[in-house]
N, C-alpha and C positions, 0 to 999 in steps of 0.2 A: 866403849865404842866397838862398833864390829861393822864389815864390810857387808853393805846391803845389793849389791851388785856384783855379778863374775863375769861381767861381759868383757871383751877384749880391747874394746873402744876407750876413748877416753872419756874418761867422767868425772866431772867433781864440781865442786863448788854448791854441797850441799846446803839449802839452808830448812828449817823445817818450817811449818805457817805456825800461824800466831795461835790457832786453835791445837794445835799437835796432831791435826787427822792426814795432813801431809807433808811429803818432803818432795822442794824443788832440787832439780839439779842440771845443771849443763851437760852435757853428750852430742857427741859426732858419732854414734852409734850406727846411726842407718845412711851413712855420709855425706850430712850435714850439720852444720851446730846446729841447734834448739833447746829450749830449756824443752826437760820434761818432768813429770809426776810420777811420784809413787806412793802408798802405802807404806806407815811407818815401820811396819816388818819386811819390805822391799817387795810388796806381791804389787800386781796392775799395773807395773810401769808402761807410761805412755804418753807421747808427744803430745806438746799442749801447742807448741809452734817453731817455723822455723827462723834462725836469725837472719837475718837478711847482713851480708856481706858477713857476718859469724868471726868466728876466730882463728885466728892461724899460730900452730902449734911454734912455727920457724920463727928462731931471734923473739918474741915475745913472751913473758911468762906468765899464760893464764892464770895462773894460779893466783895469781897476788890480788885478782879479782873476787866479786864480790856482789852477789843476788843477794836484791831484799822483795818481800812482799808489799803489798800493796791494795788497799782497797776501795 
């Protein structure tokens, strides 16, 4: 494993797709939740969409959550 992100935001909830040509992941990056996309070496990252009412960091632990693909 190694950190494919150094951005200051929060991010996680990597999952990768079923072919291995990407990785989803959750981010409040640009100050919004959204899952976004990237390239298995971390290059192209970029919004695929925003969540609508998203997540809040306060008393909840995103983390325990959990992106799957879908086709």
């Amino acid at each position: 494993m190694r950190a494919l992100t150094d951005n200051p935001a929060n991010d996680g909830l990597a999952v990768g797709s079923p072919d291995g040509t990407l990785i989803a992941f959750v981010s409040d990056r640009d100050g919004a939740w959204g899952i976004w996309l990237m390239e298995p070496d971390g290059s192209n990252q970029r919004k695929l969409f925003t969540m609508d009412g998203g997540y809040t960091a306060e008393g909840y632990d995103w983390t325990s959550e959990r992106i799957s693909w879908g086709w």
